[in-house]
MARKOL-336357 format. One record per residue: chain; x, y, z of N, C-alpha, C in turn; residue number from 1. Coordinates in steps of 0.2 Angstrom, whole numbers, plus 5000, padded with zeros to 4 digits. Example, Ala and Ser with C-alpha at 12.3 -4.5 7.8 and 13.67 -1.06 7.14 Angstrom:
! MARKOL-336357
R   mol   n.xx   n.yy   n.zz   ca.xx   ca.yy   ca.zz   c.xx   c.yy   c.zz   seq
R     A   5066   4972   5039    5062    4978    5039   5066   4984   5039     1
R     A   5064   4989   5035    5068    4995    5036   5064   5000   5039     2
//
This chain:
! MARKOL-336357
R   mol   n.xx   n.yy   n.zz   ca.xx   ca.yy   ca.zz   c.xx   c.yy   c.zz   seq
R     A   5693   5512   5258    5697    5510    5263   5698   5503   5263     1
R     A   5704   5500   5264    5706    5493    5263   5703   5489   5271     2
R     A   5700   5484   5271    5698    5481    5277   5703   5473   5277     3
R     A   5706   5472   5282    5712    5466    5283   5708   5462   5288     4
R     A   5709   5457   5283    5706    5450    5285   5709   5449   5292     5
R     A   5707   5446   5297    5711    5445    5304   5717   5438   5302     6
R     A   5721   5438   5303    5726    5432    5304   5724   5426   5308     7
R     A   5727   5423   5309    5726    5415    5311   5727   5416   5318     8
R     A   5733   5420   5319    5735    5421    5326   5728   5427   5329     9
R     A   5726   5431   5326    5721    5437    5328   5716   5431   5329    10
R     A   5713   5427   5326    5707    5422    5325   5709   5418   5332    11
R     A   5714   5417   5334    5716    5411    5340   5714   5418   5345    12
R     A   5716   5421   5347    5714    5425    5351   5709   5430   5352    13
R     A   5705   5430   5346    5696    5434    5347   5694   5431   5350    14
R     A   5689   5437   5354    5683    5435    5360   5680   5429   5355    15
R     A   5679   5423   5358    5672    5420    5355   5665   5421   5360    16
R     A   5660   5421   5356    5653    5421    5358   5654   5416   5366    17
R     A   5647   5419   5372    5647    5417    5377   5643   5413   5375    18
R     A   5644   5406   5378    5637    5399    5375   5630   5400   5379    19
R     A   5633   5404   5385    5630    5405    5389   5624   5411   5389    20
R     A   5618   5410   5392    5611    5415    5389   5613   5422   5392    21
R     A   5613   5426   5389    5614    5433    5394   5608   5438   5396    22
R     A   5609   5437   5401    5602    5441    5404   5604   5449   5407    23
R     A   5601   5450   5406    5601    5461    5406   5601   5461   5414    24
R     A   5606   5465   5415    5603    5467    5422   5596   5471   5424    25
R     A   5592   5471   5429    5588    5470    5433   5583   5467   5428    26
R     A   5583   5461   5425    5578    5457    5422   5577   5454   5429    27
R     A   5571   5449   5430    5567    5447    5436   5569   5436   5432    28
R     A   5573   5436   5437    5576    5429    5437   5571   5422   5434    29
R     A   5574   5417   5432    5567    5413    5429   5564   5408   5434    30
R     A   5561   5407   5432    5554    5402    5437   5559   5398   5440    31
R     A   5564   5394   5435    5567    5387    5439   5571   5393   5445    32
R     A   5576   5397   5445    5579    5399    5450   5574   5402   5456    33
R     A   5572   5405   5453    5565    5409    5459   5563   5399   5463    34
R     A   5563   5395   5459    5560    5388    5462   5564   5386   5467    35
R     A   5569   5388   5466    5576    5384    5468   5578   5388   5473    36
R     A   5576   5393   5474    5581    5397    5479   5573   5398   5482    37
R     A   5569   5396   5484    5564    5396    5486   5565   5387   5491    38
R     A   5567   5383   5487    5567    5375    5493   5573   5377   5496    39
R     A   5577   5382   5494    5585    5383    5498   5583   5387   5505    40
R     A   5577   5391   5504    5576    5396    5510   5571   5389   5515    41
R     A   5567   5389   5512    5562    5383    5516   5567   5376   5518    42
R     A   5573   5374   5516    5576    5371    5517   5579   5374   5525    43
R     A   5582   5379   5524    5586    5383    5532   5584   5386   5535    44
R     A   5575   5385   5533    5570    5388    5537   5569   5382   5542    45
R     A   5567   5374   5539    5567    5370    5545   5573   5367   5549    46
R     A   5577   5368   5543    5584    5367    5549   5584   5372   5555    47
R     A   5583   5378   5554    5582    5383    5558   5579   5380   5565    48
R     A   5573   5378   5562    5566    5377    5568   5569   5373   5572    49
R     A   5571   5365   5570    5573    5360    5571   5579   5361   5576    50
R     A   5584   5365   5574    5590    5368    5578   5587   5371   5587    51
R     A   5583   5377   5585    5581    5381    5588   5576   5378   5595    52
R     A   5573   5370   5592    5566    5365    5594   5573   5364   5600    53
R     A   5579   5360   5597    5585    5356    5602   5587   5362   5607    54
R     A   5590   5367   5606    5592    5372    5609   5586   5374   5616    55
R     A   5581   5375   5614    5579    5378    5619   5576   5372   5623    56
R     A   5573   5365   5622    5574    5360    5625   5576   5358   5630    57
R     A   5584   5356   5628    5591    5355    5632   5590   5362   5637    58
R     A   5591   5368   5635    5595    5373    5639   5591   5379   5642    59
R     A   5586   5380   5638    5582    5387    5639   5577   5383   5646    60
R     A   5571   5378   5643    5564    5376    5646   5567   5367   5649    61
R     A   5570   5368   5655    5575    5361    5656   5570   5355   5658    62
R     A   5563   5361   5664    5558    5355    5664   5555   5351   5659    63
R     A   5555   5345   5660    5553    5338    5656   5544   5336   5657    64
R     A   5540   5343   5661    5535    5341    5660   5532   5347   5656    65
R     A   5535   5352   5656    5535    5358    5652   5535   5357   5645    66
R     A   5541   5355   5643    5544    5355    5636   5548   5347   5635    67
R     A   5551   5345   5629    5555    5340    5629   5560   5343   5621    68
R     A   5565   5341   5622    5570    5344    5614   5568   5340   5609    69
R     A   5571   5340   5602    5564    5336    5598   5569   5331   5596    70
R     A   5577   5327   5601    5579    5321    5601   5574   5317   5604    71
R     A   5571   5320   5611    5567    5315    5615   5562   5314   5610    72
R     A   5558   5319   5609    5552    5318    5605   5553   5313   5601    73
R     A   5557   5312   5594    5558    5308    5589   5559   5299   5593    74
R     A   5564   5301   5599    5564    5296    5603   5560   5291   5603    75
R     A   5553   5294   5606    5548    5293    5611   5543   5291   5603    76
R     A   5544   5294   5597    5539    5292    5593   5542   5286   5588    77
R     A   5550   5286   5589    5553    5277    5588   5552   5272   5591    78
R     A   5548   5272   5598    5546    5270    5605   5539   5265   5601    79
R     A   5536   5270   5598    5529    5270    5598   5529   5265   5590    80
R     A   5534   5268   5585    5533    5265    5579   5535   5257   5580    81
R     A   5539   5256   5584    5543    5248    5585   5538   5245   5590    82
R     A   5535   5247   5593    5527    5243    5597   5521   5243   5593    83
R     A   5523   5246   5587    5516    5245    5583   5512   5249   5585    84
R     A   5509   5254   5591    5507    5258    5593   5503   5263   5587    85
R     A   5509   5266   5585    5509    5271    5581   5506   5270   5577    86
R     A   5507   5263   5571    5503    5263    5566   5495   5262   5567    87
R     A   5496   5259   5572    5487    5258    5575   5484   5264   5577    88
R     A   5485   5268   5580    5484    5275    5582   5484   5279   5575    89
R     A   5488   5280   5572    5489    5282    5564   5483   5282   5559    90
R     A   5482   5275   5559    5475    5270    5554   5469   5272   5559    91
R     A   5470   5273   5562    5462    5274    5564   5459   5282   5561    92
R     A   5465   5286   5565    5464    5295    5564   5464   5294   5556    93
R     A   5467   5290   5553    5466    5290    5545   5462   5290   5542    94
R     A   5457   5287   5544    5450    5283    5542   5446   5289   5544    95
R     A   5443   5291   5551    5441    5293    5554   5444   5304   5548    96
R     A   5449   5304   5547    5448    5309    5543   5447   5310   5535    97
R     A   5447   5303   5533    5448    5303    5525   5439   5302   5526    98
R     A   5437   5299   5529    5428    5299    5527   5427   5305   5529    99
R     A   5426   5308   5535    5424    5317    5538   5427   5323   5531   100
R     A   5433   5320   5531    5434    5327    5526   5433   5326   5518   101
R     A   5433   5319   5517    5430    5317    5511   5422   5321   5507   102
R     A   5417   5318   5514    5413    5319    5512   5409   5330   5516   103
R     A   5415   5331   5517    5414    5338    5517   5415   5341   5512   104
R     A   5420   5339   5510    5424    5343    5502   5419   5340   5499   105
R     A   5413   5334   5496    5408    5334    5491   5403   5337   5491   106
R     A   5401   5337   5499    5396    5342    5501   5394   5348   5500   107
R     A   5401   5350   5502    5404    5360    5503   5405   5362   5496   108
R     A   5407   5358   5493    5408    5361    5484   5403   5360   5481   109
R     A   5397   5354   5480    5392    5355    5476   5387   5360   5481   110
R     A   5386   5361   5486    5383    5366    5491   5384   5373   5488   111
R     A   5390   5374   5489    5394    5382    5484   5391   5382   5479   112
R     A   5391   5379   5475    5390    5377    5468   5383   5383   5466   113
R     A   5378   5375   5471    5373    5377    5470   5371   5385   5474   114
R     A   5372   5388   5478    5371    5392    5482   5373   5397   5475   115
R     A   5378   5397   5473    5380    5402    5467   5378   5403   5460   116
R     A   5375   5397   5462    5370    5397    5454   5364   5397   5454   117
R     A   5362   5396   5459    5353    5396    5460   5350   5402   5467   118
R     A   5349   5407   5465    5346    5411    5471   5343   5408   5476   119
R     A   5338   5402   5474    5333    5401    5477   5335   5396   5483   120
R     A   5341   5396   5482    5344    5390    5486   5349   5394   5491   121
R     A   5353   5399   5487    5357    5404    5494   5351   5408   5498   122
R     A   5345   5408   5497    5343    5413    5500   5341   5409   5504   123
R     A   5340   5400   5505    5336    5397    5510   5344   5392   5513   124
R     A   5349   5393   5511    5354    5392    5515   5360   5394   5519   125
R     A   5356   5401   5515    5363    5407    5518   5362   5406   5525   126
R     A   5357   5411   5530    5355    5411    5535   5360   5406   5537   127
R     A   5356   5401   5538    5360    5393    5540   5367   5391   5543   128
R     A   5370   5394   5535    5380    5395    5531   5381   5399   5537   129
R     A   5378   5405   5539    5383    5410    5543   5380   5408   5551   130
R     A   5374   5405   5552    5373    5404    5559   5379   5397   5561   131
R     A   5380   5393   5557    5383    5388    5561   5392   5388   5559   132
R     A   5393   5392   5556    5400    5395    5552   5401   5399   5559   133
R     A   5399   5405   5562    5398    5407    5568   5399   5405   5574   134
R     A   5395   5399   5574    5396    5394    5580   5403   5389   5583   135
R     A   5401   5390   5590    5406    5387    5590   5407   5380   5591   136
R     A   5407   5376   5586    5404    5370    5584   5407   5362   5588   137
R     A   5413   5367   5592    5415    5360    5597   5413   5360   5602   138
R     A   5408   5363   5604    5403    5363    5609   5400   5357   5608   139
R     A   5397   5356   5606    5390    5352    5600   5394   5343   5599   140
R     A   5399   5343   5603    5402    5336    5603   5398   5330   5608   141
R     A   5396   5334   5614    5390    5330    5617   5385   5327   5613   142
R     A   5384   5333   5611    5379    5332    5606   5380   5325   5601   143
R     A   5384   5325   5598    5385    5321    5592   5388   5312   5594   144
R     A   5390   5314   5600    5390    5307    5605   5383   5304   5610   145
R     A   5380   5308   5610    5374    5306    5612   5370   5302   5604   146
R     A   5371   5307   5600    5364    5306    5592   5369   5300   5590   147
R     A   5375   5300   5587    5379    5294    5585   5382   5288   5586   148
R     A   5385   5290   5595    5385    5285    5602   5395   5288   5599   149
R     A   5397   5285   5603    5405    5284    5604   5408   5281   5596   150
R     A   5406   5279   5594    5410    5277    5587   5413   5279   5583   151
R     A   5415   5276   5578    5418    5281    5573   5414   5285   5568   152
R     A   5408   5285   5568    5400    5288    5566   5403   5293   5568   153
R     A   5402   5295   5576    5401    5303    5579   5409   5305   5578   154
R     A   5413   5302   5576    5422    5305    5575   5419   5309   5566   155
R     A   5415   5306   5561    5415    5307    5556   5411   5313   5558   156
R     A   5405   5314   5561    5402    5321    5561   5403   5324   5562   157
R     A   5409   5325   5567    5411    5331    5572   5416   5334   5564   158
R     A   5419   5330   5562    5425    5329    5556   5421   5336   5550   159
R     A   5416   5331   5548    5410    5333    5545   5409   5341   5544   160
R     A   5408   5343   5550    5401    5349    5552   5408   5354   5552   161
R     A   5414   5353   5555    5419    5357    5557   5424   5361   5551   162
R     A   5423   5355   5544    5427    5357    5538   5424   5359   5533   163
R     A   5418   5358   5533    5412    5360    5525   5413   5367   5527   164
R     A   5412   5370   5531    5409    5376    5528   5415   5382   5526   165
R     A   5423   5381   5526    5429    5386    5522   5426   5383   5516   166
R     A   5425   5375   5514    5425    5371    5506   5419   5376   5506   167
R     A   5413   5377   5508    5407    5377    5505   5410   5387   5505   168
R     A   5411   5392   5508    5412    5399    5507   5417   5398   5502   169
R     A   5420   5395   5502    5428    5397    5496   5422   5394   5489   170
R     A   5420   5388   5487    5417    5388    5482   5412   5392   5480   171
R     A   5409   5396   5485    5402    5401    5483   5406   5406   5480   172
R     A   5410   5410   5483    5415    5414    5481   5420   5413   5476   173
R     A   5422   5408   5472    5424    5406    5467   5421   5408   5461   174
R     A   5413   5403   5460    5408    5406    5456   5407   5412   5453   175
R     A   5405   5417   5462    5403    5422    5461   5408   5427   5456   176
R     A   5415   5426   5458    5420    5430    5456   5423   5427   5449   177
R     A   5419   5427   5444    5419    5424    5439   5418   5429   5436   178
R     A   5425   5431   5428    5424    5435    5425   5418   5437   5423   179
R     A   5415   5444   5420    5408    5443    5418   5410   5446   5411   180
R     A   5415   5447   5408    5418    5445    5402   5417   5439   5400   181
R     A   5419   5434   5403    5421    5429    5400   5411   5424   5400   182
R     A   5406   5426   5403    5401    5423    5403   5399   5427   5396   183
R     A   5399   5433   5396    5397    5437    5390   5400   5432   5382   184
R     A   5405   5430   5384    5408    5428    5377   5404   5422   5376   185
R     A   5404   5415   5382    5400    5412    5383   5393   5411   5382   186
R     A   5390   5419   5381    5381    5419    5380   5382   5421   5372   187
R     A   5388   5424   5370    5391    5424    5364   5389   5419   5358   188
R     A   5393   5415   5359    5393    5408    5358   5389   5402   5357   189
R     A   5383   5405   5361    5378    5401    5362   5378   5395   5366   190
R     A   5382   5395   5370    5384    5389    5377   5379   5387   5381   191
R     A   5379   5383   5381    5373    5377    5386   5377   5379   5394   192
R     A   5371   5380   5398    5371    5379    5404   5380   5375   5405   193
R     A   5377   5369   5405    5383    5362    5407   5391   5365   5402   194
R     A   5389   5369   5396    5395    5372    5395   5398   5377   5397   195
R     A   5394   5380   5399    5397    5388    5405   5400   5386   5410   196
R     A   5395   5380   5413    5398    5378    5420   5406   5376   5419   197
R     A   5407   5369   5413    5413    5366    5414   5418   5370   5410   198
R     A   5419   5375   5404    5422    5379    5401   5423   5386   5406   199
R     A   5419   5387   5409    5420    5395    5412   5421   5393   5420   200
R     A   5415   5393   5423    5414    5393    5428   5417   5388   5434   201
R     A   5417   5382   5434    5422    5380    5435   5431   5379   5436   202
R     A   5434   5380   5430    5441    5382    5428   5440   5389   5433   203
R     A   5436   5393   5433    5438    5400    5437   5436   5397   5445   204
R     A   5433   5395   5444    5432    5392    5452   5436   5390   5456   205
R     A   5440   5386   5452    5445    5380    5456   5451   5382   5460   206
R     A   5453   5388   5461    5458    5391    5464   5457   5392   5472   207
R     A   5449   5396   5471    5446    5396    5477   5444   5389   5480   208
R     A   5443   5385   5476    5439    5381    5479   5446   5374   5481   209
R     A   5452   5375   5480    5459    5374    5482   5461   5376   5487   210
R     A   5458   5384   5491    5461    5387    5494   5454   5382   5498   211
R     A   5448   5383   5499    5445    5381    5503   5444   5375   5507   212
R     A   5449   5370   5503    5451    5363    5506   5458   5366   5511   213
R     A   5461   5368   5507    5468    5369    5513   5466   5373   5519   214
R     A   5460   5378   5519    5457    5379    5528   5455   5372   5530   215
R     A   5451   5370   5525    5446    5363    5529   5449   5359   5531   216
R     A   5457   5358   5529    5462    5353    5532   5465   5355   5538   217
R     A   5466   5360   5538    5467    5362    5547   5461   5362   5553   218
R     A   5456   5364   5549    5448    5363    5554   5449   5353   5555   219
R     A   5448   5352   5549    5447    5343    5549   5452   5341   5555   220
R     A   5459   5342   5553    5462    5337    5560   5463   5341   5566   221
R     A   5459   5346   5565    5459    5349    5575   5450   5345   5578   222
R     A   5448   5344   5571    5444    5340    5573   5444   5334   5576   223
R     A   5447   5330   5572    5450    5326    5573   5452   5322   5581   224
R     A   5457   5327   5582    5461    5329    5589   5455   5329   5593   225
R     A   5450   5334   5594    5444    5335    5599   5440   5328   5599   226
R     A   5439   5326   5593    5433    5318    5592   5434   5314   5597   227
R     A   5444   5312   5595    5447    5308    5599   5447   5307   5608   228
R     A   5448   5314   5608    5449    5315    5616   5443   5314   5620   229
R     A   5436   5313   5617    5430    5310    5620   5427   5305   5618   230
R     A   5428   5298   5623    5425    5293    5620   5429   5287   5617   231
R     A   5434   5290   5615    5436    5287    5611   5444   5280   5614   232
R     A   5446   5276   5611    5450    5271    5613   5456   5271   5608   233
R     A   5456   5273   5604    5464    5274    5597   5462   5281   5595   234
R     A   5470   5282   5591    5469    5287    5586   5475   5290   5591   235
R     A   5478   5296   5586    5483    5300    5587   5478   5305   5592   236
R     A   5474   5308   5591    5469    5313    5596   5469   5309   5605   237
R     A   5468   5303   5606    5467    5297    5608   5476   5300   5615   238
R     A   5480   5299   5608    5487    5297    5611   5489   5301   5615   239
R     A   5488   5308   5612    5490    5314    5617   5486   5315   5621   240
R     A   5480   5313   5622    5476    5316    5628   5480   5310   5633   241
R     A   5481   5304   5633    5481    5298    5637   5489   5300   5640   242
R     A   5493   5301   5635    5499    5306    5636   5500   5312   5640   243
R     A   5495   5318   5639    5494    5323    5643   5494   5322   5652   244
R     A   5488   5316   5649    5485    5316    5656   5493   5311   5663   245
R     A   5496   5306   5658    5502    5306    5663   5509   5312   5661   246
R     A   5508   5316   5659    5513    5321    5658   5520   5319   5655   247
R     A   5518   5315   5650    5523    5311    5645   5522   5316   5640   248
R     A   5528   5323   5641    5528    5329    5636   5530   5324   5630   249
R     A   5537   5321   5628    5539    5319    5621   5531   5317   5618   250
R     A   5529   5312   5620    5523    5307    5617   5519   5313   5615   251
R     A   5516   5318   5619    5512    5323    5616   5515   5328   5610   252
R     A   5519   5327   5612    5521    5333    5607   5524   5329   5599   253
R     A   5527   5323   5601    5526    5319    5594   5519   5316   5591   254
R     A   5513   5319   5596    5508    5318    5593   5506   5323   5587   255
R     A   5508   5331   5593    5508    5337    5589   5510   5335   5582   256
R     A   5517   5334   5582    5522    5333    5576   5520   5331   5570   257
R     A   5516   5323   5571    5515    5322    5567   5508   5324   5563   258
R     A   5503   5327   5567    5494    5332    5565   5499   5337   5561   259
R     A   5504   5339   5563    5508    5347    5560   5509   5342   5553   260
R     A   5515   5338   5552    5517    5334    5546   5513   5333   5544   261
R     A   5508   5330   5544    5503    5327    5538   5499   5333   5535   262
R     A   5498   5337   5539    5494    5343    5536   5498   5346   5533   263
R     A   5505   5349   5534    5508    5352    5528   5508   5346   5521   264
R     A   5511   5341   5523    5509    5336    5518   5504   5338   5514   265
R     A   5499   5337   5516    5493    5336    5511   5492   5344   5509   266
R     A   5495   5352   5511    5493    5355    5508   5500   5357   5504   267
R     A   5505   5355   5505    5509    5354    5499   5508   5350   5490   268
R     A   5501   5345   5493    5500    5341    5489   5495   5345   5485   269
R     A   5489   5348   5489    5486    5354    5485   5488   5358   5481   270
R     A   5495   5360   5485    5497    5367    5480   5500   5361   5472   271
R     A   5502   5356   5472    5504    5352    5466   5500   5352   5463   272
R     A   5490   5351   5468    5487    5349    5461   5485   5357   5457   273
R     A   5484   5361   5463    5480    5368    5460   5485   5370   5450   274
R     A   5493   5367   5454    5498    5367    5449   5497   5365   5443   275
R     A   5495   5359   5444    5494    5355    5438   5487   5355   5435   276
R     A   5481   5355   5440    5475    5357    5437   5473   5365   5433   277
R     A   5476   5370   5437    5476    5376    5434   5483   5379   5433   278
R     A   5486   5377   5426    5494    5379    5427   5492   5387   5423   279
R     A   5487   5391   5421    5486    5398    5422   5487   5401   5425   280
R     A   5485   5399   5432    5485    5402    5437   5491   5404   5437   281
R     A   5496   5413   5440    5501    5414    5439   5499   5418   5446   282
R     A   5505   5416   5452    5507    5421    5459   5512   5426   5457   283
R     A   5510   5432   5461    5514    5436    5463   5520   5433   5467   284
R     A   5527   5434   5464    5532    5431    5469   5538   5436   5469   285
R     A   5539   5438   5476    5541    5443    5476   5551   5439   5473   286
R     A   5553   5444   5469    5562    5442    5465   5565   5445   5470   287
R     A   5566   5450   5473    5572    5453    5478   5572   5452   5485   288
//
């Protein structure tokens, strides 16, 4: 059978190849769109709130000592940033939470650590972990104002005592939840202690122990908040109480705002590092 070459005119108008990738139907879309269409919902999610914040402000909650819409609020914290107020109030709570939560996160991870690797140390500080984990530790504010006095000391305690212990449960559980294949291979090998810890046991660690800072960052600036509202003379905790107490809703609520803002903040930042320190780690994310 004779086979005919296509002509010049056939070849001007044959399909040519799509430059473009072809993906099958019901394949599960790739990371960048899943990424993209994930800032586009969290995008029209805060438009949403932001909308919803004005709306019920102005028309639903009209009282001004009840509520305020979050024109006024932004208002009232452009008030504060042009008086300088704000950054003084800002630097203080700053300080007051990078030392507290600082030395919470050193404390609670090598705590964890240790509790997870040495029996004879969870067994004489478990007790302990779950008694004052239980407690309700903003009671104990007196307390730390009497032992510390009014300064930024007893702000750092309260800071302290309130965030360690998710760091310190999230890193015991890290540990514990360490493959026991992967220690096998480890004793395989012939691995030094110090080898298992930084080859195994930590790299399996650090997810939980990522997850247990982003509770402690919530505990830390509600502590914060508490620290402030006794004793104290600056700080964002400081502003909304002194605000409360004259029923200057905008002021308090862009106090709220901003404790809300930095906190997503900084666990936004966590999720970057967990990203970058452990880019194994692979979520379930739902495609449909």
């Amino acid at each position: 059978m004779t086979v005919l070459a296509p002509t010049g005119r056939d070849r001007r108008f044959s399909a040519s190849p799509d430059p473009r990738p072809h993906v099958p139907a019901g394949m599960p879309p790739s990371p960048a769109r899943i990424a993209r269409r994930s800032r586009r919902r969290a995008v029209l999610s805060i438009l949403g709130g932001i909308a919803i914040w004005e709306f019920v402000g102005r028309y639903v909650v009209t009282n001004p000592i009840l509520f305020a819409p979050l024109s006024k609020v932004l208002a009232a914290g452009w008030a504060l940033f042009v008086s300088g107020e704000l950054g003084r109030h800002l630097a203080v709570s700053s300080v007051e939470f990078l030392i507290g939560f600082g030395l919470a996160t050193l404390v609670g991870v090598a705590l964890g650590f240790a509790m997870a690797t040495n029996r004879a140390t969870q067994d004489i500080l478990d007790p302990w972990v779950s008694f004052f984990y239980s407690s309700p530790l903003v009671a104990l504010i007196p307390f730390f104002i009497l032992v510390f006095g009014v300064g930024i000391s007893s702000k750092i305690a309260i800071i302290f005592t309130v965030a360690i212990f998710p760091i310190l449960l999230n890193a015991f559980v890290g540990i514990r939840s360490t493959n026991a294949d992967l220690l096998e291979v480890g004793a395989a090998f012939n691995c030094t202690r110090a080898q298992i810890f930084s080859k195994i046991l930590f790299p399996a660690a650090l997810p939980y122990v990522i997850v247990g800072l982003r509770l402690g960052i919530g505990r830390a600036l509600t502590g914060v908040v508490v620290s402030e509202l006794f004793g104290s003379t600056a700080g964002l905790g400081w502003l909304i109480g002194t605000a409360g107490q004259s029923f200057d809703t905008p002021t308090v609520l862009f106090g709220v705002l901003m404790f809300s803002t930095i906190g997503v903040a900084m666990v936004e930042g966590l999720k970057w590092l967990e990203h970058l320190l452990a880019p194994w780690r692979k979520t379930v994310q739902e495609i449909r």
